[in-house]
C-alpha positions as CSV (number, residue, x, y, z in Angstrom):
1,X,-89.0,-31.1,49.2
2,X,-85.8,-29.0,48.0
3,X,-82.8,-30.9,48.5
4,X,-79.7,-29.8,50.3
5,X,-76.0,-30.1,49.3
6,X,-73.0,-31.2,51.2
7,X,-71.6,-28.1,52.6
8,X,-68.6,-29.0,54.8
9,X,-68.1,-26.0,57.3
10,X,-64.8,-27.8,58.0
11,X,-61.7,-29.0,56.4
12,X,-62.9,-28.2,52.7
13,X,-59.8,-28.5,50.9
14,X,-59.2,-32.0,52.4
15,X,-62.7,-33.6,51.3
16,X,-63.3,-34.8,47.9
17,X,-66.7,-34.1,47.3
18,X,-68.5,-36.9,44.6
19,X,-72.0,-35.4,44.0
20,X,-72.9,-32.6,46.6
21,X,-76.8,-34.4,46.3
22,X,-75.6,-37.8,47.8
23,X,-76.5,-39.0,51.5
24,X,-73.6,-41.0,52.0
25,X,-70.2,-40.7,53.2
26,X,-66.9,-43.0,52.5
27,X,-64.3,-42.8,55.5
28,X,-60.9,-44.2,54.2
29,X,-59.2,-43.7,58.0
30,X,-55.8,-43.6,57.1
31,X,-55.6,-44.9,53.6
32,X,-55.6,-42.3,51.1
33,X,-58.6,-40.9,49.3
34,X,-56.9,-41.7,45.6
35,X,-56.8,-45.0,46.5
36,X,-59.6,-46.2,47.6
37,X,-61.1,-44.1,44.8
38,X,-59.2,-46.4,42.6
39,X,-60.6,-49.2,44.0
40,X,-64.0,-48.2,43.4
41,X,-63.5,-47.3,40.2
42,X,-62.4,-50.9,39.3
43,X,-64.8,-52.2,41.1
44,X,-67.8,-50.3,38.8
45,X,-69.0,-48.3,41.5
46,X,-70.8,-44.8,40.8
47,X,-69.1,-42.0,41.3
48,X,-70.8,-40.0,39.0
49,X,-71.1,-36.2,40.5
50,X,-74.8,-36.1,39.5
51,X,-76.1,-39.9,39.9
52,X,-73.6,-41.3,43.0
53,X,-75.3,-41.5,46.1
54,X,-72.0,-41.0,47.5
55,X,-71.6,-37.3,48.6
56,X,-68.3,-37.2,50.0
57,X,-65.7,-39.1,50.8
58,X,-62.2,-38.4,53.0
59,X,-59.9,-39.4,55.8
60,X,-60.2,-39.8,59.7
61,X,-56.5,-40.3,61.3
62,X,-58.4,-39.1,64.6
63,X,-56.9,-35.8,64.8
64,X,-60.1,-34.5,63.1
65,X,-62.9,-36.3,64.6
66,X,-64.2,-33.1,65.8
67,X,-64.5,-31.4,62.7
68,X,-66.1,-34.7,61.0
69,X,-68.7,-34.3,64.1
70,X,-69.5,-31.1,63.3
71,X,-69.9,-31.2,59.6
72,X,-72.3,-34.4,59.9
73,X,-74.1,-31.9,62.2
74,X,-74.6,-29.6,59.5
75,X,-75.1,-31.9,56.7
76,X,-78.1,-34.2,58.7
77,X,-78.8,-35.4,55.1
78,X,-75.7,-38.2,55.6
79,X,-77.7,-40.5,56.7
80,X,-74.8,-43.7,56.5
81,X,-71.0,-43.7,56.7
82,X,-69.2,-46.4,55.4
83,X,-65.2,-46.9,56.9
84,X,-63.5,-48.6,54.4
85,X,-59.7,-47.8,54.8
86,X,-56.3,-48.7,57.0
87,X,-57.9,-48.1,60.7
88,X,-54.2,-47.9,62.1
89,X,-55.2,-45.4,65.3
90,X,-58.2,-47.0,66.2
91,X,-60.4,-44.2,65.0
92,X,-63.0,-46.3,63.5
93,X,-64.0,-47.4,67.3
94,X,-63.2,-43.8,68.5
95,X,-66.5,-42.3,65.9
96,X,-68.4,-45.6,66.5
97,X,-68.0,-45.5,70.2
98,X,-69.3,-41.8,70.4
99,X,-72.5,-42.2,68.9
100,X,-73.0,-45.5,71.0
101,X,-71.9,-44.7,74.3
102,X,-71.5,-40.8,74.0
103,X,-69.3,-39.1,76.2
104,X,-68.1,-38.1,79.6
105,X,-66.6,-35.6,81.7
106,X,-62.8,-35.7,82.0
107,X,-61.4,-33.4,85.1
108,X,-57.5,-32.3,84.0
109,X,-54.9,-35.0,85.5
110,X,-52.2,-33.7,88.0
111,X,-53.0,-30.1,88.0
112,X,-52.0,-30.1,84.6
113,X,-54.6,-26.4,83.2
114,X,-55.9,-26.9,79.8
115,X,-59.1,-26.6,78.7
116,X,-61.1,-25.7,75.5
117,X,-62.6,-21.6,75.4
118,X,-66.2,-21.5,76.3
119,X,-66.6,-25.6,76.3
120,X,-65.8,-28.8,79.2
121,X,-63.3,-31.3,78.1
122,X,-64.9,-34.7,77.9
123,X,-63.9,-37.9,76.8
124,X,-65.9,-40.8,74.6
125,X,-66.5,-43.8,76.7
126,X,-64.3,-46.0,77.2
127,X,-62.1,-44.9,74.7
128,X,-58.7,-42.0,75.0
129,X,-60.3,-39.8,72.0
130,X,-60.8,-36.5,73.8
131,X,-63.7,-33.9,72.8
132,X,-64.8,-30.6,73.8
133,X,-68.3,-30.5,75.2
134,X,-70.3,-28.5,72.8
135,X,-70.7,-31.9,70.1
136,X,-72.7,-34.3,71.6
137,X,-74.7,-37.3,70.6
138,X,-77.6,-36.4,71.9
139,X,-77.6,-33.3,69.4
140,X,-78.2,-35.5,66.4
141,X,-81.9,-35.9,65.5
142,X,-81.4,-38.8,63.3
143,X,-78.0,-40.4,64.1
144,X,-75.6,-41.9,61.4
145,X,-75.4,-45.6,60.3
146,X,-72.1,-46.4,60.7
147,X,-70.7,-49.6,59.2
148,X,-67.0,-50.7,59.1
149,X,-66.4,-52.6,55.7
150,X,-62.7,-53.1,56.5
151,X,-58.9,-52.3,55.4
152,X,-59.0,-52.3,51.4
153,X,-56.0,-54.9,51.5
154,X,-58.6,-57.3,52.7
155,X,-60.4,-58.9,49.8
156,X,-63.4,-59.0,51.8
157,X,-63.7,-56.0,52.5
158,X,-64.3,-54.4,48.8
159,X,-67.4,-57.0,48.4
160,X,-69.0,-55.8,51.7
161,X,-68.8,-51.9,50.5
162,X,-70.1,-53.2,47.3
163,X,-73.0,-54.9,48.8
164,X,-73.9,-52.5,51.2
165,X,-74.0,-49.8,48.5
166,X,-76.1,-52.0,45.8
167,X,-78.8,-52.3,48.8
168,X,-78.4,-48.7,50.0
169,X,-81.5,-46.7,50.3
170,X,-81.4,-43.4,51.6
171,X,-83.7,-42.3,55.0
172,X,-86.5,-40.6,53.2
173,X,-87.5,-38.9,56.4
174,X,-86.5,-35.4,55.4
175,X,-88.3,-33.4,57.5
176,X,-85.2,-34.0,60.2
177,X,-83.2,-32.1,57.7
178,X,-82.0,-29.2,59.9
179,X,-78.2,-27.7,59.1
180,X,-76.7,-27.2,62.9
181,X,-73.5,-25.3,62.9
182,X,-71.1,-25.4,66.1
183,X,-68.2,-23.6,65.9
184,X,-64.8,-24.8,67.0
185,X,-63.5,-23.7,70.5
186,X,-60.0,-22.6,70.8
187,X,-57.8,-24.7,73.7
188,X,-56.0,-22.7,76.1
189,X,-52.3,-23.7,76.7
190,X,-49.1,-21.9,78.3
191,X,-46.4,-21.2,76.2
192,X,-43.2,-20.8,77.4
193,X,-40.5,-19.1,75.6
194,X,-37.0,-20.8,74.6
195,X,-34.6,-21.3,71.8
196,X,-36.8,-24.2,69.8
197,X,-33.4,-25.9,68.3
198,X,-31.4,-26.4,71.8
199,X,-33.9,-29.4,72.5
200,X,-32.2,-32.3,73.7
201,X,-33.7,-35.3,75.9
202,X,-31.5,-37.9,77.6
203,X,-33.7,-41.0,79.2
204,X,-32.7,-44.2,80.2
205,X,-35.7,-46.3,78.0
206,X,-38.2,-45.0,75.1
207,X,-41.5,-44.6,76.7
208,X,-39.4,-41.8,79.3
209,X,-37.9,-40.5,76.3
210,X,-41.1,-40.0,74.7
211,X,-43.3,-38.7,77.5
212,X,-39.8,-35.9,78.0
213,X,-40.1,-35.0,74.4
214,X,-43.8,-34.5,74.6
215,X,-43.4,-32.5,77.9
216,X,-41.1,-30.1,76.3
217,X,-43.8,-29.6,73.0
218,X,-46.2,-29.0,75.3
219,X,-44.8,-26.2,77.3
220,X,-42.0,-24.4,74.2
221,X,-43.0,-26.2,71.0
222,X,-43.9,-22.9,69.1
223,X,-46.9,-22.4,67.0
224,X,-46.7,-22.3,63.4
225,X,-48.8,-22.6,60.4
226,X,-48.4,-25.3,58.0
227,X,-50.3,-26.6,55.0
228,X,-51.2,-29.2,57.2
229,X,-52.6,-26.7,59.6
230,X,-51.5,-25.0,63.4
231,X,-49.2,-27.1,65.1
232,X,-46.6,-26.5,68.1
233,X,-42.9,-27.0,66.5
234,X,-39.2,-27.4,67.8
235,X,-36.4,-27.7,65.5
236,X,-33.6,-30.3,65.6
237,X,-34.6,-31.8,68.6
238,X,-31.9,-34.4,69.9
239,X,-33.5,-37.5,72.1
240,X,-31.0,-40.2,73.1
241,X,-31.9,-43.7,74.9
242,X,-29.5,-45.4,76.8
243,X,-31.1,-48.3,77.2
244,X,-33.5,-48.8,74.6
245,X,-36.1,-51.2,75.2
246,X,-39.2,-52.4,73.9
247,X,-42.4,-50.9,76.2
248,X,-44.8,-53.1,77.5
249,X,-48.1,-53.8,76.0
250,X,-49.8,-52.2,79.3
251,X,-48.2,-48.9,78.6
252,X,-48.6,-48.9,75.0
253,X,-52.6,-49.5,75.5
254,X,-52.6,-46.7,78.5
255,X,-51.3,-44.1,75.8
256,X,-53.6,-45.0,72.9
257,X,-51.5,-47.4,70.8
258,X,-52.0,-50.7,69.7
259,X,-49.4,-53.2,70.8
260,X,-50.5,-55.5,67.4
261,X,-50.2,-52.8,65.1
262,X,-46.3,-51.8,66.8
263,X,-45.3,-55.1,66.5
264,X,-46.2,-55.5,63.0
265,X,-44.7,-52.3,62.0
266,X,-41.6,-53.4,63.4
267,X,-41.7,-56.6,60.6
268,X,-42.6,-54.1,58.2
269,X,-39.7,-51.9,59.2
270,X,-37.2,-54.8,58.2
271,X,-39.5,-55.6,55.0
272,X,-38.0,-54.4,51.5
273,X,-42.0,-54.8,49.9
274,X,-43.9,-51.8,49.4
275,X,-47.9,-52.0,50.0
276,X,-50.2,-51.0,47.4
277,X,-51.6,-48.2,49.1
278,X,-48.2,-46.8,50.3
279,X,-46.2,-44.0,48.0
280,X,-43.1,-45.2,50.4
281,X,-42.0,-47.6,53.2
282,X,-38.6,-47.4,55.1
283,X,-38.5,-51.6,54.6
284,X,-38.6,-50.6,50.6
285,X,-36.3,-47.7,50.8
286,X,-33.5,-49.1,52.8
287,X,-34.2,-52.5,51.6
288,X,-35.1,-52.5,47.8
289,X,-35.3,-48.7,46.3
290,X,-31.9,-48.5,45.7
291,X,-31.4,-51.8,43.9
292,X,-28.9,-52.3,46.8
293,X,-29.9,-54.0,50.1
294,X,-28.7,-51.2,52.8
295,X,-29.1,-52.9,55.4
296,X,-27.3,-56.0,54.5
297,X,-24.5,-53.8,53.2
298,X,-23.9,-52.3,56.9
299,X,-23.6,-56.0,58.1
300,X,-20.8,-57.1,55.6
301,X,-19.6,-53.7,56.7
302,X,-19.5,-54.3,60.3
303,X,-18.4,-57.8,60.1
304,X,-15.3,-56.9,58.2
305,X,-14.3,-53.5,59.8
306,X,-16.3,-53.3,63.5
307,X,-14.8,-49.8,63.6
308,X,-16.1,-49.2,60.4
309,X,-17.8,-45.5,59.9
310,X,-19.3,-46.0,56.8
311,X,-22.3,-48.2,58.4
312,X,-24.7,-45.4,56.7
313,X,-28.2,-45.6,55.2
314,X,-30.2,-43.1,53.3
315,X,-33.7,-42.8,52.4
316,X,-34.2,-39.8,50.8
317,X,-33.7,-39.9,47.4
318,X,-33.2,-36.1,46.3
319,X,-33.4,-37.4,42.4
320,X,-37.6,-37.5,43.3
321,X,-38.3,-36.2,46.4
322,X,-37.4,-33.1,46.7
323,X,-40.3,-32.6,43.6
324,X,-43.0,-35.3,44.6
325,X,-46.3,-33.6,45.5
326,X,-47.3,-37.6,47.2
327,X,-45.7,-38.3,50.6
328,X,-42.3,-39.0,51.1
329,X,-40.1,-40.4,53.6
330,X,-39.5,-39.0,57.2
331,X,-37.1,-40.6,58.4
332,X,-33.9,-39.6,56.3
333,X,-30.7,-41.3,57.8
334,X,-29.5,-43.8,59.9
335,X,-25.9,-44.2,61.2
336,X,-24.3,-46.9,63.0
337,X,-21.4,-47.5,65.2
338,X,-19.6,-49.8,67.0
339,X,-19.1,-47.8,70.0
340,X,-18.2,-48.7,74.1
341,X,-18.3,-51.8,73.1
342,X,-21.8,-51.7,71.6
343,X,-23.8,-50.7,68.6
344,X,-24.8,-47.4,68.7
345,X,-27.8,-46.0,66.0
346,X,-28.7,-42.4,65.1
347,X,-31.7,-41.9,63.1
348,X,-32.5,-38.6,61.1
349,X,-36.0,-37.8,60.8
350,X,-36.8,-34.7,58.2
351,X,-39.8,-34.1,60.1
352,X,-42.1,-35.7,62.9
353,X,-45.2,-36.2,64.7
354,X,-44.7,-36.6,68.6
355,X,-47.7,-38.0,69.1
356,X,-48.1,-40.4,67.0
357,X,-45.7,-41.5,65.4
358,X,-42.7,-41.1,67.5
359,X,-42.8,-43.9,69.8
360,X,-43.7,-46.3,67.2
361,X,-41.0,-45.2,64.8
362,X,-38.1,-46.1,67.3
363,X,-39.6,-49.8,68.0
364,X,-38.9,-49.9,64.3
365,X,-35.4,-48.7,64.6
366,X,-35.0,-50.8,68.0
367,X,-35.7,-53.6,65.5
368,X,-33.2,-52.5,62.9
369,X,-30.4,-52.4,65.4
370,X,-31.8,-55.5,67.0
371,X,-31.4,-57.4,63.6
372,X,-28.0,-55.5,62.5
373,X,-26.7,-56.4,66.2
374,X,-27.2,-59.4,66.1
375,X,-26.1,-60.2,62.6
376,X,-22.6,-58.9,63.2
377,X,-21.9,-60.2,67.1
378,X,-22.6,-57.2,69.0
379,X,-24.7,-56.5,72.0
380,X,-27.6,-53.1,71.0
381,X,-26.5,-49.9,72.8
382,X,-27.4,-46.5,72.7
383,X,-30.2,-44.5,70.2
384,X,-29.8,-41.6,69.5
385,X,-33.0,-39.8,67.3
386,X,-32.3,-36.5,65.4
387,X,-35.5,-34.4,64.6
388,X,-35.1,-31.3,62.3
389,X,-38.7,-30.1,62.7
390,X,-41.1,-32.4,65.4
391,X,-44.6,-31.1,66.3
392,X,-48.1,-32.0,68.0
393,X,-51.0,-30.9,66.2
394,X,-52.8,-27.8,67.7
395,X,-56.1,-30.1,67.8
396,X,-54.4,-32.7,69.9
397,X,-53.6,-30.3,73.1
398,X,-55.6,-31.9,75.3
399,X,-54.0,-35.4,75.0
400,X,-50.4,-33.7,75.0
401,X,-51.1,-31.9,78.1
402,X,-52.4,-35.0,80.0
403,X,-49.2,-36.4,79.1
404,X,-46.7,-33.5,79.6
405,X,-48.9,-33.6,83.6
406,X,-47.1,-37.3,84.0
407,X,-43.5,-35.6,84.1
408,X,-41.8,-36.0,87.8
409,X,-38.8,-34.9,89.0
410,X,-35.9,-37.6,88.8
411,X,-32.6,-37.8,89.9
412,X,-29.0,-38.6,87.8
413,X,-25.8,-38.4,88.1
414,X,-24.2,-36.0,86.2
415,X,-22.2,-37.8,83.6
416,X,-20.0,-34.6,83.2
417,X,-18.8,-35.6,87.1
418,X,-19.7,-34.0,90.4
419,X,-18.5,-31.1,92.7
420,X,-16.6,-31.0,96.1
421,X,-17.3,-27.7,98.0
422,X,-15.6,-26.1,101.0
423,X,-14.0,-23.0,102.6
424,X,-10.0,-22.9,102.6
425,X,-9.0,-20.1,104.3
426,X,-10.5,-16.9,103.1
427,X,-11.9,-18.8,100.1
428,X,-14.3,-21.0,98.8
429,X,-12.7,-24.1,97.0
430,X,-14.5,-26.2,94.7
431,X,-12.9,-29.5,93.5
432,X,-14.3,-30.7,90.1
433,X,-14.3,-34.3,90.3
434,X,-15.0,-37.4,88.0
435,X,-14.6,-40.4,90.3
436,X,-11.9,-39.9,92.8
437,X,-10.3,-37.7,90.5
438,X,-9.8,-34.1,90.6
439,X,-10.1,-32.6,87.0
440,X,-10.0,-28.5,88.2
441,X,-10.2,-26.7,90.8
442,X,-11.8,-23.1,91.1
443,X,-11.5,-20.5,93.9
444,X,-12.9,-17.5,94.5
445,X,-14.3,-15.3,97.6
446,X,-17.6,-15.2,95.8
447,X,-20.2,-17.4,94.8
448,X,-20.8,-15.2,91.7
449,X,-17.3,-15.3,90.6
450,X,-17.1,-19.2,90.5
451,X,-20.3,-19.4,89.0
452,X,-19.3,-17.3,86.0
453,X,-16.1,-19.6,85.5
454,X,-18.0,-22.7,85.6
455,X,-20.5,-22.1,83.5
456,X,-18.0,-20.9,81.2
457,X,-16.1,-24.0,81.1
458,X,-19.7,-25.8,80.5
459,X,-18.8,-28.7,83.0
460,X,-22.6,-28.8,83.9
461,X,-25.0,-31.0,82.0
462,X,-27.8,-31.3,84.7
463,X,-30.5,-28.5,85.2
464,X,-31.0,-29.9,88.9
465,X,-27.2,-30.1,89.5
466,X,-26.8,-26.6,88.4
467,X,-29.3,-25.3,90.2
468,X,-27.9,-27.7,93.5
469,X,-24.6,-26.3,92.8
470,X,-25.9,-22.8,93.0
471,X,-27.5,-23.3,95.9
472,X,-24.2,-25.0,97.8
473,X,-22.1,-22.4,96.3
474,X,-24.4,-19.6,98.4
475,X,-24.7,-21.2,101.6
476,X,-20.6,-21.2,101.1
477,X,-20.8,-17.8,100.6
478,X,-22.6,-16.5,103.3
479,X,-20.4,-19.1,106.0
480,X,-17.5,-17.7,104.6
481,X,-18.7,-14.4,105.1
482,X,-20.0,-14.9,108.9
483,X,-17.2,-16.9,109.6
484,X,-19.5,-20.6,110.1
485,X,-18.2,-23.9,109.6
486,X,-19.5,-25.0,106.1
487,X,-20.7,-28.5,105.2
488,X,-22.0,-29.5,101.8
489,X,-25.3,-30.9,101.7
């Protein structure tokens, strides 16, 4: 019976195809396809284009898991998927899970409206990965073997892959051999229209911080096309956190990351050793890449000068990276200061993925200032995290918008100060105040006319104490006019 070749109807360029003849599949997760070809290699195994009986090989960091779906579904001859590679988003269980426990409905979460065109949002059992309806297990006539060999650190891992493709036989049941091709919906979400770099977030702890920033992709990150594919951008995003903290495992599990793998990123953070598999780490580059230790240059720095505003480390090296075709670093900069009486740290990231990486990236820096606070004496304060381009991907929508639905209203004070309001004659006076103290005072006969000199003064950082001044200011306005006794609400 003729034979048919691996045909990916997805996400081509980003597959390295072995022999186009094989039945079997390599998933490296989130190690990269070079190295774990490497490994092979080394290791003697074929990878021959005309003899392997590996067909393809590639990544799963979970964003495509529905592309993956839908080329298996078109190549039925892939009869066995080995994962062998870094699973650090749990999408080795998210591709295991589907095939066995399937899928489920999922209704949108606080009247948050997104959906995919044409197709039901569903879910994989108890899992987060979120699907669209039209790939189902149920559609497979012969369903994958799936078997995770392990991260290619592991020693024991290498030896299972080479065992379990020394006694590979393909299915010889060919007559299930029927190409199924399901095309990709398109998700629906609003757009709303705003200058994308006059971004900035102000929360009291991280996981607030995060689900604001997320919010604000959501609804104005604007769509753009990168090599990397369609993804919703904002430009220098500015997210400060009073009060940084570390979250708690229950919230980290409830939005899809594992508390294990945070906290051993956080030890890697502080590490100057660079893995194998890794082009970069922020441990090497602030640690060892510069023959200098950075970060034990900021503590001599710190200890010998507190007001010292040199406290600076840089990542980027613009001698390589600005011409490396391998992945460099995100995260760019990192200033600190000794400032209210605590240590204040603003990171730089070049780019960033809200998502995923976000959240995790400042418990690294939380650990950083943890350590560097410590070291010199001085109690952690304020973070501040600088992001010249951040983005969700396109394909990951769904999971943004259940996220941006969790946003409530909450109150603050103002930490510009607070207004007084009343009618002085035929006037309305309004007291600018910080504390007791009166820092201006404005007067007018019409609401308009003080509005226009406030906002022009830019003594407002609030949108809901704007939008409460505006409203006092009217009532003001029509008492004065009708000649009523005003009180401010």
């Amino acid at each position: 019976m003729r034979k048919i070749p691996f045909e990916p109807l997805y996400c081509a360029d980003r597959l390295r195809i072995i022999n186009p003849y094989g039945t079997l599949g390599i998933i490296t997760l989130w190690s990269s396809v070079d190295y774990v070809e490497r490994i092979l290699l080394k290791r003697g195994v074929n990878l021959d284009p005309l003899t392997s009986s590996i067909a393809v090989m590639g990544t799963l960091y979970g964003n495509g898991l529905r592309e993956l779906l839908r080329n298996l579904l078109y190549n039925p001859q892939i009869d066995t998927l080995i994962l062998f590679g870094r699973n650090r988003s749990g999408s080795a269980q998210d591709l295991i899970a589907f095939f066995e426990r399937g899928v489920e409905p999922l209704a949108n979460s606080q009247g948050c409206s997104y959906s995919f065109d044409g197709a039901e949002t569903v879910i994989i059992r108890g899992r987060k990965r979120i699907l669209d309806s039209l790939v189902t297990p149920e559609m497979f006539y012969r369903k994958p073997k799936i078997v995770f060999a392990g991260d290619p650190q592991d020693e024991g891992a290498i030896e299972r892959v080479l065992d379990l493709l020394e006694n590979y036989m393909p299915d010889s049941s060919k007559e299930a051999w029927r190409r199924i091709s399901v095309p990709l919906p398109s998700f629906s979400v609003r757009h709303y229209p705003s200058n994308p770099r006059n971004h900035t977030i102000w929360a009291n702890d991280p996981l607030t911080a995060w689900k604001d920033l997320i919010h604000r992709l959501f609804f104005f990150g604007n769509p753009v096309e990168l090599r990397k594919g369609r993804r919703r951008e904002l430009q220098n995003v500015k997210v400060v956190v009073e009060h940084p903290m570390p979250v708690s495992d229950s919230d980290l599990n409830r939005y899809g990351f594992d508390p294990s793998y945070v906290r051993r990123y956080e030890k890697e953070f502080l590490s100057g050793k660079l893995p194998e598999d890794t082009s970069y780490s922020y441990g090497h580059r602030m640690r060892t890449y510069f023959i200098k230790d950075q970060i034990e240059q900021v503590i001599t720095r710190l200890r010998e000068d507190p007001e010292d505003r040199r406290s600076y480390i840089v990542l980027w090296d613009p001698r390589k990276d600005m011409f490396r075709e391998e992945s460099v670093p995100c995260l760019v900069s990192i200033f600190f200061r000794h400032y209210g009486g605590k240590l204040t740290l603003t990171g730089t990231f070049r780019t960033h993925n809200a998502l995923d990486a976000w959240l995790v990236n400042f418990h690294g820096l939380m650990a950083l200032q943890g350590y560097i606070a410590y070291s010199v004496g001085m109690e952690p304060g304020a973070i501040t995290v600088i992001s010249h381009s951040i983005s969700l991907d396109e394909g990951e929508l769904d999971r943004a918008g259940r996220i941006a639905s969790e946003k409530e209203f909450r109150y603050r004070l103002d930490p510009m100060g607070h207004f007084r309001i009343s009618i002085d004659g035929d006037a309305i006076l309004v007291e600018y105040c910080h504390g007791d103290v009166v820092l201006k005072t404005y007067r007018a006969d019409r609401a308009s006319r003080l509005q226009h000199e406030i906002a022009r003064d830019e003594i407002i950082s609030e949108i809901s104490h704007a939008i409460y001044l505006g409203r006092q200011l009217e009532r003001a306005e029509r008492c004065l006019r009708e000649g009523k006794e005003f009180v401010q609400d």
